[in-house]
C-alpha positions as a LaTeX table, in Angstrom:
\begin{tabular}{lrrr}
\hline
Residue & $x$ (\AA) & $y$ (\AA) & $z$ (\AA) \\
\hline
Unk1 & 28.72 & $-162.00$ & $-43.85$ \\
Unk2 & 28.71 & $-165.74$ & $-42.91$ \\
Unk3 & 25.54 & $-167.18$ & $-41.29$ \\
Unk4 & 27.86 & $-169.01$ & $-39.59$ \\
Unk5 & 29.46 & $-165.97$ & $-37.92$ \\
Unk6 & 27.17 & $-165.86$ & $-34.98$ \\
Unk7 & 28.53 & $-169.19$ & $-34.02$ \\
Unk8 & 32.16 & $-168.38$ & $-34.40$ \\
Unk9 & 32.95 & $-167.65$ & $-30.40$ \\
Unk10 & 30.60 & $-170.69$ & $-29.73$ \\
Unk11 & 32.61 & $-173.87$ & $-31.18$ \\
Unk12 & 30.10 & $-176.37$ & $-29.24$ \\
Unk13 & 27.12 & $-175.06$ & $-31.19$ \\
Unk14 & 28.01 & $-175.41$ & $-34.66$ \\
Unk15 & 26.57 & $-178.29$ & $-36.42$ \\
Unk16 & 27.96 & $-181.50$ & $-37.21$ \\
Unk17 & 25.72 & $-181.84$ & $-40.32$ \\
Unk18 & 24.00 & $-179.27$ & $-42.27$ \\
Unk19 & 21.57 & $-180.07$ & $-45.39$ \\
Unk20 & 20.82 & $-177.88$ & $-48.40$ \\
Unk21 & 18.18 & $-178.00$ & $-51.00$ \\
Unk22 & 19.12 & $-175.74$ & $-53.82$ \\
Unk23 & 15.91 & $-174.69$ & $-55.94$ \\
Unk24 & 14.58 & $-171.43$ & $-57.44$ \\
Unk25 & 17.95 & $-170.09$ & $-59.23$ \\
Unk26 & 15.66 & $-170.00$ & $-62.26$ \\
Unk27 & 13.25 & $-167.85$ & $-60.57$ \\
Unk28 & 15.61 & $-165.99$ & $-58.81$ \\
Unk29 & 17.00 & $-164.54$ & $-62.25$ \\
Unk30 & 13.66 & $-164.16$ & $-63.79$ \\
Unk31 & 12.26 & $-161.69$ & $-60.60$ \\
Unk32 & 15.35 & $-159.93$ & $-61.45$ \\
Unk33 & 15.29 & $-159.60$ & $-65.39$ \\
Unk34 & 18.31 & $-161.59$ & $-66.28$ \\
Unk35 & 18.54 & $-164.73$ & $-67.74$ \\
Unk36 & 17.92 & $-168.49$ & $-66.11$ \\
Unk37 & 21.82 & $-169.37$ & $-66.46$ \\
Unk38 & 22.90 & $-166.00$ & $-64.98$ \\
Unk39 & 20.58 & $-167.95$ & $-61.95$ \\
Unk40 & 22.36 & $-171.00$ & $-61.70$ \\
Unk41 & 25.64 & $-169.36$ & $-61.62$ \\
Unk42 & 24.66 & $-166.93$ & $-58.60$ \\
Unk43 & 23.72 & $-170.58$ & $-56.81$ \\
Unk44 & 27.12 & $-172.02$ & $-57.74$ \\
Unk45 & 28.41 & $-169.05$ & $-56.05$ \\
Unk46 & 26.56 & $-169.10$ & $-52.97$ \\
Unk47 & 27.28 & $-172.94$ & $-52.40$ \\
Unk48 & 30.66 & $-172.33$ & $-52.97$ \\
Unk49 & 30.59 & $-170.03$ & $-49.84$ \\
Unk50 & 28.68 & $-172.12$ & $-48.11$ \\
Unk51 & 30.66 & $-175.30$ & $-48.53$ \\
Unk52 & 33.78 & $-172.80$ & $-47.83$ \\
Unk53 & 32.31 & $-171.55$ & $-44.63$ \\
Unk54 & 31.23 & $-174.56$ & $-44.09$ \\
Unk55 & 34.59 & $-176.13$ & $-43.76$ \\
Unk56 & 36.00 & $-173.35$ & $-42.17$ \\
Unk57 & 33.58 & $-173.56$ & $-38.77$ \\
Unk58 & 34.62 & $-177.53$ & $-38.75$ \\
Unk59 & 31.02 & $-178.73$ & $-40.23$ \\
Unk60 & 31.47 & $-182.79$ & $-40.74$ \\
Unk61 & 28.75 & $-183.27$ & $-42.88$ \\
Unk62 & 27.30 & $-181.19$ & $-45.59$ \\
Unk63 & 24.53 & $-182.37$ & $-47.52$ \\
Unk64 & 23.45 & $-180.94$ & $-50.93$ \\
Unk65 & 20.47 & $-181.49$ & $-53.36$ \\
Unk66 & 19.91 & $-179.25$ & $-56.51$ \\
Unk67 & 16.96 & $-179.64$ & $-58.61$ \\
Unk68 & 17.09 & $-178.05$ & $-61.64$ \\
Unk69 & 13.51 & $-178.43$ & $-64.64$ \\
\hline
\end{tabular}
């Protein structure tokens, strides 16, 4: 489900600009026993949603940083 779905019936409170700091894919694999790439590809998949939904609720800006060490 979209985070943006509570917002859907409510056009004038979706934001115009929404930023996103991508870190811990590493860790995220690691806490569940697979390895660090396996990680960075469950990120790429969540920004792609999130740039999709995004775009789909009429967000002008999105802003993304990824840090990766």
């Amino acid at each position: 489900m979209s985070t943006f779905a509570g917002y859907m019936n409510e056009p004038n409170k979706i934001p115009v600009h929404i930023a996103v700091i991508m870190d811990g894919n590493g860790r995220w694999a690691r806490l569940r026993g697979k390895e660090r790439y396996e990680g960075h590809l469950a990120g790429m998949d969540a920004l792609r949603e999130t740039v999709k939904n995004a775009a789909d609720y009429g967000v002008k800006y999105l802003t993304v940083y990824a840090f990766s060490t």
